[in-house]
C-alpha positions in Angstrom: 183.1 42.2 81.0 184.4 42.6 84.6 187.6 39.9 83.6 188.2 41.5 80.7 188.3 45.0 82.5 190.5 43.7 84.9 192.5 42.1 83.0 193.3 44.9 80.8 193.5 47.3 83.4 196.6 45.2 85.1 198.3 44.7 82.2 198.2 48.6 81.2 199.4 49.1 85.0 202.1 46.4 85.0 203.2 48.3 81.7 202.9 51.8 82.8 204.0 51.1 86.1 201.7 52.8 89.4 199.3 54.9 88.8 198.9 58.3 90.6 197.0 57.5 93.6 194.9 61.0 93.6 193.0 60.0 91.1 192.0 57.1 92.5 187.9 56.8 92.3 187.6 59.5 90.0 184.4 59.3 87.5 185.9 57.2 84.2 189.6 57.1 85.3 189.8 53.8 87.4 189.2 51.4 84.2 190.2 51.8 80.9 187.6 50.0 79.4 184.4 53.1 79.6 186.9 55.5 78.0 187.8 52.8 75.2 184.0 52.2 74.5 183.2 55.9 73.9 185.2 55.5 71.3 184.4 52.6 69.8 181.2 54.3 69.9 182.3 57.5 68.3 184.1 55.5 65.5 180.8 53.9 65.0 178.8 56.7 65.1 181.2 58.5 62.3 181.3 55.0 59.8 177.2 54.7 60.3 175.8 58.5 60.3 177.0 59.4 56.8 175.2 56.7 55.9 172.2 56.8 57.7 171.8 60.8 56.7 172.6 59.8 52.9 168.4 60.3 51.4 168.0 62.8 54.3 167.8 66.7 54.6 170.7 68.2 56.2 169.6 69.6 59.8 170.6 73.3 60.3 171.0 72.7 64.6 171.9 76.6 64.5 170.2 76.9 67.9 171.6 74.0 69.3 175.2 74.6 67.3 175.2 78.2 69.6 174.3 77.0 72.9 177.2 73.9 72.3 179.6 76.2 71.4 179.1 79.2 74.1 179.2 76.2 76.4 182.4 75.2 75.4 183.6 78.2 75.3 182.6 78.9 78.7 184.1 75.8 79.8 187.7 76.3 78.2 187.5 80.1 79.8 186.9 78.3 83.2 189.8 75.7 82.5 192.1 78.4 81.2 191.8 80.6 84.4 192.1 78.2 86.3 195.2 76.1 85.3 196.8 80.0 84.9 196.1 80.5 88.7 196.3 76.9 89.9 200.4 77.3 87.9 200.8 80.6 89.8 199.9 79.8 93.1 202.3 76.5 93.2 204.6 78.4 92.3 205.4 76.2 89.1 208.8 76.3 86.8 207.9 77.0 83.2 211.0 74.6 81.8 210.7 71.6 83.9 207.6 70.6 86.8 207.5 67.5 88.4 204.4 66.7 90.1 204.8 66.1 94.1 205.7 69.5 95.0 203.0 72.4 94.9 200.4 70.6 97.1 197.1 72.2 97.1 198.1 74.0 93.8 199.0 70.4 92.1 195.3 69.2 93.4 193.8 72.2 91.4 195.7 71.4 88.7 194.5 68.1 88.7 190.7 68.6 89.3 190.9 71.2 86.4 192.8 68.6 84.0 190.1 66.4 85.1 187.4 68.6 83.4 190.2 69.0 80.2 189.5 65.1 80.1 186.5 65.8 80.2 186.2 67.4 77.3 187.4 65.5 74.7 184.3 63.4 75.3 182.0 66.7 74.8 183.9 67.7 71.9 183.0 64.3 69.9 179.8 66.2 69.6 182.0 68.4 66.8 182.0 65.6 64.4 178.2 64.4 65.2 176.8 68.4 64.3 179.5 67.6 60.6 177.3 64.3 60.3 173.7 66.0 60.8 174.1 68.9 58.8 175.9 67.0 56.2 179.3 68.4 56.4 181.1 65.5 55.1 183.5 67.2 53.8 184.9 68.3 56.7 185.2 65.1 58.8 188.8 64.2 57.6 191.1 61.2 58.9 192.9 63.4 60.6 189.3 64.8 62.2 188.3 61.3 63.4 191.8 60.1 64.6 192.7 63.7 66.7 189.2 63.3 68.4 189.2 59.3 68.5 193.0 60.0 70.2 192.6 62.9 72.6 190.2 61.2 75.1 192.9 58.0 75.3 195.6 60.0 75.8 194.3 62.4 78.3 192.7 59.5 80.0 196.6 57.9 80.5 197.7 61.3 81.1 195.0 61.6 84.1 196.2 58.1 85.3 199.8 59.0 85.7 201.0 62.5 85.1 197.6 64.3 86.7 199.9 67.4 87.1 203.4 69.1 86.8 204.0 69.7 83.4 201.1 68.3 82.2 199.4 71.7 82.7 200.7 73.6 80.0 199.6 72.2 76.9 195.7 72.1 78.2 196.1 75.9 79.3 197.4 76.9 75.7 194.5 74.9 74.3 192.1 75.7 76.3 192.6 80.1 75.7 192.5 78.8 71.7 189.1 76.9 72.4 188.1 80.1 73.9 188.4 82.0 70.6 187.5 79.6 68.7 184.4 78.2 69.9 183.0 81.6 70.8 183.9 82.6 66.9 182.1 79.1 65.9 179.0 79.9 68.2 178.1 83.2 67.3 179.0 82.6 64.0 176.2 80.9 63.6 174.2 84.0 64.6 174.1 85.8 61.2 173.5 89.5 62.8 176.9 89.0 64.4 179.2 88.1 62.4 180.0 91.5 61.3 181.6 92.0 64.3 183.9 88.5 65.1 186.9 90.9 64.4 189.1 88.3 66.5 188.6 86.5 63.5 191.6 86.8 62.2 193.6 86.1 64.7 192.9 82.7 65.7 195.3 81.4 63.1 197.7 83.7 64.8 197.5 82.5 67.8 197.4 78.6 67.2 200.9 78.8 65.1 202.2 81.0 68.3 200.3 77.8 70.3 202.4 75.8 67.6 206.1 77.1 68.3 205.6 77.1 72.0 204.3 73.2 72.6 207.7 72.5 70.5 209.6 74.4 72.6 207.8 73.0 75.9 207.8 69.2 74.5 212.2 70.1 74.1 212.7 71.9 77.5 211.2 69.4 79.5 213.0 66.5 77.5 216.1 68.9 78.2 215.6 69.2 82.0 214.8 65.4 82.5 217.6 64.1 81.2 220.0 66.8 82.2 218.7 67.0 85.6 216.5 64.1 86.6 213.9 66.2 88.0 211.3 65.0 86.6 209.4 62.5 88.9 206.6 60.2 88.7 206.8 60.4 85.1 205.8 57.3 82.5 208.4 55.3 81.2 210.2 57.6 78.5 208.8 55.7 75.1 205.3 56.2 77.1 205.7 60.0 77.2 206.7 60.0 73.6 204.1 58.5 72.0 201.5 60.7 74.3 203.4 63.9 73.0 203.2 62.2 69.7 199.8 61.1 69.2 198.6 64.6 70.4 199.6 66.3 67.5 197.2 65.3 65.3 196.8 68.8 64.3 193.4 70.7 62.6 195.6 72.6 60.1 194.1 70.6 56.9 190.9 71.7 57.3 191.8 75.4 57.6 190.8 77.5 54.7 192.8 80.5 55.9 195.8 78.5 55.7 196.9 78.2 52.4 198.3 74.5 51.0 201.9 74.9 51.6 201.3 76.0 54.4 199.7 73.2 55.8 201.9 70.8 54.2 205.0 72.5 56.0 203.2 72.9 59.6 202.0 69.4 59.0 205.5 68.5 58.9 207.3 70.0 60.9 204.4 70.6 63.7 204.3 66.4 65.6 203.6 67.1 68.8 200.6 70.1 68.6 197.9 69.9 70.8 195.3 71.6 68.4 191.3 71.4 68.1 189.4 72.5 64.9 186.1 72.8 65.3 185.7 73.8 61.9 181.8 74.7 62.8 181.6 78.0 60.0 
């Protein structure tokens, strides 16, 4: 196990290039292989579970399926502030950031991305509550390969672009996980649902999410190859396929969003950064 973690992890660096040292040490981020085994795991989990709950009763969690969600939402609320005031106190430029110039500001940035990381391992627990309760239905391709994805990509992303303009995508996420997980949590409290009137504006506010990481993904293509600010950046077919592979988008399993609607945002929407925790 150790050669084959160290030889994968120098022929990811030798492709990639350096990694950002100030990371260096931090839990899961040194060696590829951990991150790589979660999901082996979590594929695993998703081919056998189906199976193993097939002749069993469906598990109602509702207890559990409220504290999870408050805690997530609690956590993206603590990300989402934090990336908002790590951004304003460095001072950073909403077209184009590189990510050697804010100091302290670009370490909090990077601690809080850290915990963003993070989280795409906790939220593998959204497909695990679809296999216990028998909510087949809702655990799509595009389900299994956005959470399968997310935890790779954010692990290269911690590796070598820990800050800068990395920031802007996890902040928008993170204020949609906000509404949505605390909608999916108390949800699950049948004397409150009555009064989730946000409910109808989560949609809202994940196409607005939509529109602006399309813009954000085309100003800072813009500025880096108009003005070569961008530093300490992967190699440019590296950052593609990261802003690629993160679009694996929840629209398909949105009921509120009717068919054509999903077919076009489906479309024309590469490159979103969405979660669907579909947990209603």
């Amino acid at each position: 196990m150790e050669s084959l973690d160290k030889t994968l992890n120098n022929y990811i660096d030798n492709v990639l290039g350096p990694r950002d040292s100030r990371v260096k040490g931090w839990l899961l981020l040194d060696s590829y292989v951990p991150t790589f085994l979660f999901t082996v795991l979590y594929l695993f989990i998703v081919w056998i579970g189906p199976k193993y709950m097939q002749k069993k009763q469906p598990l109602s969690c509702r207890s559990i399926l409220v504290i999870y969600n408050l805690g997530v939402t609690l956590l993206s609320l603590y990300m989402f502030y934090e990336l908002v005031t790590g951004v304003w106190e460095g001072g950073y430029n909403f077209f184009c950031q590189d990510t050697h110039s804010a100091g302290e500001a670009d370490l909090k940035i990077i601690r809080v991305l850290w915990w963003y990381y993070f989280s795409k391992l906790i939220e593998f627990m959204d497909t695990f509550f679809f296999i216990l309760r028998k909510n087949n239905h809702q655990i799509s391709v595009l389900h299994v390969y956005h959470h399968a994805s997310m935890l790779n990509i954010w692990w290269f992303v911690m590796n070598w672009v820990p800050c800068g303009h990395s920031y802007f995508g996890a902040t928008l996420n993170s204020f949609i996980h906000v509404l949505m997980y605390s909608y999916y949590g108390l949800s699950a409290i049948p004397a409150v649902r009555p009064y989730l009137w946000w409910k109808k504006y989560i949609t809202q506010c994940q196409l607005i999410f939509l529109v602006n990481f399309q813009y954000f993904h085309f100003s800072m293509g813009e500025a880096g190859r108009n003005l070569n600010i961008i530093t300490k950046m992967p190699p440019a077919p590296v950052q593609s396929g990261l802003q690629k592979k993160s679009g694996i988008m929840w629209l398909e399993g949105d009921k509120s969003i009717p068919p054509s609607s999903k077919h076009m945002l489906t479309r024309q929407g590469r490159g979103i950064n969405l979660v669907h925790p579909s947990h209603s």
